[in-house]
N, C-alpha and C positions, 0 to 999 in steps of 0.2 A: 302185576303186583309183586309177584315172587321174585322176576329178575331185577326189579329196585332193590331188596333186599338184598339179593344175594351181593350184587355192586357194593354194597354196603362193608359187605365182607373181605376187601381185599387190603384193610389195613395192614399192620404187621400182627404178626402176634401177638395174643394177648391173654393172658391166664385171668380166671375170673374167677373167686372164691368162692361165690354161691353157687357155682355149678362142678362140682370135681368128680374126678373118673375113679374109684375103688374097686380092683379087681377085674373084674368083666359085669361091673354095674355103673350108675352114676346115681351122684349121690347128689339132690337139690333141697337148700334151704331156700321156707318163703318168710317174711317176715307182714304177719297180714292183721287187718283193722282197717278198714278203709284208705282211703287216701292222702296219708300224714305219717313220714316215716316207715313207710313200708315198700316191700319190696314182693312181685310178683313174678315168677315163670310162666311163659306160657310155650307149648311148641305148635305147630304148625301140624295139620294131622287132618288129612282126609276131607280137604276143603276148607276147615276150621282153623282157627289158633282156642286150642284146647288148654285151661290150666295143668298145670304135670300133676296136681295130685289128683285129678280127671281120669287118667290117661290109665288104658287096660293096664294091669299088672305092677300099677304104682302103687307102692304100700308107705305109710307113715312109720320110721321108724324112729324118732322122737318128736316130744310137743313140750315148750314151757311157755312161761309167761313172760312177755317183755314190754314192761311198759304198761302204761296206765291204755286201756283197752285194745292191748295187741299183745299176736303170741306169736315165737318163732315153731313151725313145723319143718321137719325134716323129713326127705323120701328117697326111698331106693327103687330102682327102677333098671332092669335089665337093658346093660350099654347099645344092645342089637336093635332095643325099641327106638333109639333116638341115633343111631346111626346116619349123616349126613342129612338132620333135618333143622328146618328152621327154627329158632327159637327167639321167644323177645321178651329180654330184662325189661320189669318196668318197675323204675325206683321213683319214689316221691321222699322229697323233700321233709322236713319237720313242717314247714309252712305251706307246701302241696304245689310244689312245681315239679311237672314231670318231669324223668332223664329216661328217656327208651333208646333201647339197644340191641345190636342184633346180634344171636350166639349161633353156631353150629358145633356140634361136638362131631368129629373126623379125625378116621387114624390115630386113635388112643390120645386125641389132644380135643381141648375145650378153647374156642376161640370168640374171643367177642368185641366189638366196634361198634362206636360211633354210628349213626343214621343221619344226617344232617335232612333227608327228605322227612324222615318220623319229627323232626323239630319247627321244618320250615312250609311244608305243601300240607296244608291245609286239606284240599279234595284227596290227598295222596292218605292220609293219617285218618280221614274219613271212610275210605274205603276199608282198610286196614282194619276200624272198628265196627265196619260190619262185617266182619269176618268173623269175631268173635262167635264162638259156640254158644246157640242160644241155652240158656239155663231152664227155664219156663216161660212165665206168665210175663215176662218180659218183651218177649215175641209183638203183640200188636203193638206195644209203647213205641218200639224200636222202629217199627214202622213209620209209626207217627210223628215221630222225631225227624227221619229221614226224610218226610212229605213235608212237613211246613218247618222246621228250626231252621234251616239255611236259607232258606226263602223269607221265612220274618224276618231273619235278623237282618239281612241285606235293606230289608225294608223297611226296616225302623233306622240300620244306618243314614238312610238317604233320607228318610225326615225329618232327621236331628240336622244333614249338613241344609236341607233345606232352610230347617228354619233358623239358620245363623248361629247356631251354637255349637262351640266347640270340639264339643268331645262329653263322653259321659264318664262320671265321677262318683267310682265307688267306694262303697264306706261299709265299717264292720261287716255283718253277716253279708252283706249283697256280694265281696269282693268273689269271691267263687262264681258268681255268675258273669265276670267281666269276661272269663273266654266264651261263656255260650255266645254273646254277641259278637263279641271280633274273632274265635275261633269253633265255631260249631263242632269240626271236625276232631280240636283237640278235644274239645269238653264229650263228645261222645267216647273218645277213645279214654277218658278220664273215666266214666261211667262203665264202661262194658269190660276194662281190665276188674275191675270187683269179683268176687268169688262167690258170690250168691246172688240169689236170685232176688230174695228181699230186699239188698243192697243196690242191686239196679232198676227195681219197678221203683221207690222210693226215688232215688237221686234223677229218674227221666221223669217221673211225673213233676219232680221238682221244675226242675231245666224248660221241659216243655210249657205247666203253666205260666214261668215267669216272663217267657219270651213268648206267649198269646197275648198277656198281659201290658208289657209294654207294646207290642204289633197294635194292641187297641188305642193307646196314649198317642202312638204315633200317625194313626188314622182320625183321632180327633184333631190332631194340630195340625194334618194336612187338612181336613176340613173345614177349620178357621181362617184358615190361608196363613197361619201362626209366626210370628217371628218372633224365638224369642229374646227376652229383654236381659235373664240369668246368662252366663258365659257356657253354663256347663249345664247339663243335664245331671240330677243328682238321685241314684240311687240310693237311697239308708233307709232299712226297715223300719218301719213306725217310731221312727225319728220325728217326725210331721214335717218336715225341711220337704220346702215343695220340692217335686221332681223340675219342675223349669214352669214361669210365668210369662206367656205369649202374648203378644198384641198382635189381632186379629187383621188382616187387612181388608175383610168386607165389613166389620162393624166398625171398625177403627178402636174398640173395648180392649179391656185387658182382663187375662184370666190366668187365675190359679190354679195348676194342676198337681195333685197331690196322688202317689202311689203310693198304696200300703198305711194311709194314716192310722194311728191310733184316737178313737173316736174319746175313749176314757181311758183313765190313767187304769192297769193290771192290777193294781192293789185295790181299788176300789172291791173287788170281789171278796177281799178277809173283812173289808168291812160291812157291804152288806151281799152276804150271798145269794141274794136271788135277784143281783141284778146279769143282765144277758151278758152270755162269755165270747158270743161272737163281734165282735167290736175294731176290727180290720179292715173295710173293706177295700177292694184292687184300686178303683179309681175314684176321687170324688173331685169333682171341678166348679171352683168357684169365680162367678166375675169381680171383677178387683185384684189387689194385687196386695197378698198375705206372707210374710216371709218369714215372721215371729214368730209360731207355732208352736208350744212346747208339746212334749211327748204327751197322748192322753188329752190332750184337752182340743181335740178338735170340735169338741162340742161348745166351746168357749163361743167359736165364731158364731154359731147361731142364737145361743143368748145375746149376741151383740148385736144380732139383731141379718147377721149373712144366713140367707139360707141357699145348700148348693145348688147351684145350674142343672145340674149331671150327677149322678153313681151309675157307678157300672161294675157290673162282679162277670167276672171270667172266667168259665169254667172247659176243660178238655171236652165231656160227653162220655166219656170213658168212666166207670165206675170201680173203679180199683180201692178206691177211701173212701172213707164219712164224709168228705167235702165234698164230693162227688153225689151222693144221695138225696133222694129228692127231699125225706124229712129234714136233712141238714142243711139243703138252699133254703127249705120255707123258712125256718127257723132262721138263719140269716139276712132274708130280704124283708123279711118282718122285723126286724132287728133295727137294721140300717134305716127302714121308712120309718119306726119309732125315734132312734137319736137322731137321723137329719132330715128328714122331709123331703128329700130332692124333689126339685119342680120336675127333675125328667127323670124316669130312673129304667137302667136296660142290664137283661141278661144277656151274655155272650158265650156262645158256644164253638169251640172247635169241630166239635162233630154232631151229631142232633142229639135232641133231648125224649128224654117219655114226655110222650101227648098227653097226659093228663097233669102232668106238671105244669108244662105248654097253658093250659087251660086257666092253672090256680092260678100263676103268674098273671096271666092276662086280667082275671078277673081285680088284681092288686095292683091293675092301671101299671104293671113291669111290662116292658117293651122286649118281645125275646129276637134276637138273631142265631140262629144256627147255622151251621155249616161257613163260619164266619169268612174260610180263606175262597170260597167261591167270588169270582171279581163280581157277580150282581149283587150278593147279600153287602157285599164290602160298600157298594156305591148306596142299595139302601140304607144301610149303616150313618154314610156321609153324609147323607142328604137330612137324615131324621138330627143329627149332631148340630149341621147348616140351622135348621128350623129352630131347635135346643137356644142356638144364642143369640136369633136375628127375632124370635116372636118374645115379646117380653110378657108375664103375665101376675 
């Protein structure tokens, strides 16, 4: 890993403003707020890439504000600490495109270049972001990330090109999630450059549920034997725009498959407040073929008389949130069977659940899967989905 980097280094020289040598110190500006507009240091250190304001003997000698929620920090840090050691600029964009870059500071000079492997290898930029010094409670997400994200994603590519469609198509808030699928490795090294620990349980928990989530979308339409009829697979958050409409090759039917719908419009809640706020669920699938959908009114379709096939809520296992908790599933899956009925309706888990949850679920005729990436639960998965739209009832 390190002599990729170092390779890196043989440009010409190159001075770099956020990192300069003052006396027998250096001096590093970070410009930090997540990832829009800012700018990270981090060096290399004792197996880790450590942030510099991390680092023994680094002090903050100024802080302001810049910008609507980010601040520039300034640090001094004795030149002898960072003597011939790795370092990696990591700039984003206003709109959140990485630029990473490799520095050494050697011989009273600050040198930095270009990475083309940080931009273009994938498993290379991957490793890279597990190197990052863990903060906290980040620790098991990060694992988790590493065990099934690059293995979903690969697997939901292959279901999309099976079933004849293009390419996927994202929209407003989803756009951030198009490298977890085509670059795992960058969207990790997006995540684990952040400076806090909050900041990284947050954006993995994100990352991981959304790509369980579609890994499930993409095991029902392998299920169906799916071809779909849409060009594109369409991520938009509770947009109601399906994700893509299959025609199945063992039933010869067509279905609607919807991620993320919004069941009732958000406003409904100023008008009367005690109707329920959870009103999103992961997947709902319906037979027929729906493409008109306004935001909120996926309850339109079952006044019309569609009621769905399938819901299915997707959960990690992992208890980090409130959507994680058992009172906030029940509260949910009781929710979803009050707005739509589904004729089949499943929980899915990344990693197991409490047995007594286990229990109430069942008792609410919910179908639970745990430990979802094991290939048996997967094939019972497919097989319960097979029966969902070949037994009509």
């Amino acid at each position: 890993m390190q002599s990729k980097l170092y390779e890196c280094l043989k440009c010409k020289d190159s001075s770099f403003s956020l990192i300069r040598i003052v006396n027998s110190e250096v001096e590093i500006d970070q410009f930090i707020g997540g990832t829009r507009g800012t700018d990270y240091i981090y060096v290399y250190d004792r197996g880790f890439f450590i942030n510099a304001k991390y680092l023994n003997g680094c002090r903050v000698v100024a802080r302001e504000e810049w910008g609507r929620k980010r601040y520039k920090e300034t640090y001094r840090i004795s030149r002898d600490a960072l003597e011939g050691k790795l370092l990696l600029h990591i700039s984003y964009s206003n709109k959140g495109y990485v630029f990473p870059r490799v520095c050494i500071v050697e011989n009273n000079v600050v040198k930095c270049c270009d990475c083309p492997p940080l931009e273009r290898d994938d498993e290379f930029i991957m490793q890279i972001a597990s190197s990052f010094k863990p903060l906290g409670k980040e620790v098991e997400l990060l694992k988790l990330y590493l065990d099934v994200v690059p293995k979903l994603s690969r697997e939901i590519l292959d279901a999309l090109e099976r079933s004849g469609a293009r390419g996927i198509f994202f929209a407003g808030k989803a756009e951030r999630f198009k490298e977890t699928i085509y670059s795992p490795g960058l969207s990790l090294f997006t995540i684990m450059s952040l400076i806090t620990e909050r900041g990284r349980v947050q954006s993995l928990l994100v990352k991981i549920s959304h790509i369980a989530e579609l890994a499930i979308i993409a095991r029902i339409v392998k299920a169906m034997d799916g071809i779909s009829i849409t060009d594109n697979w369409w991520i938009v958050f509770v947009w109601n725009k399906p994700l893509t409409i299959v025609k199945s090759k063992i039933t010869g039917r067509e279905y609607t498959i919807f991620y993320q719908p919004s069941i009732l419009p958000p406003i409904i809640r100023m008008i009367e407040p005690s109707t329920p706020a959870h009103m999103i669920p992961d997947v709902v699938v319906f037979e027929g073929r729906f493409e008109n959908v306004k935001p909120g009114r996926l309850h339109k379709l079952l006044e019309s008389g569609n009621r769905p096939l399938l819901a299915v809520e997707v959960k990690t296992g992992l208890k980090f949130v409130k959507w994680e908790q058992s009172d906030y599933i029940i509260n949910q899956v009781k929710t979803y069977r009050e707005l739509l009925n589904p004729k089949n309706f499943v929980l899915v888990s990344l990693r197991g659940i409490d047995p007594l949850l286990k229990v109430y679920l069942k008792s609410l005729d919910i179908v639970v899967f745990e430990n979802i990436t094991n290939e048996d639960v997967q094939k019972e998965f497919e097989n319960y989905v097979l029966k969902a739209i070949t037994v009509t009832s």
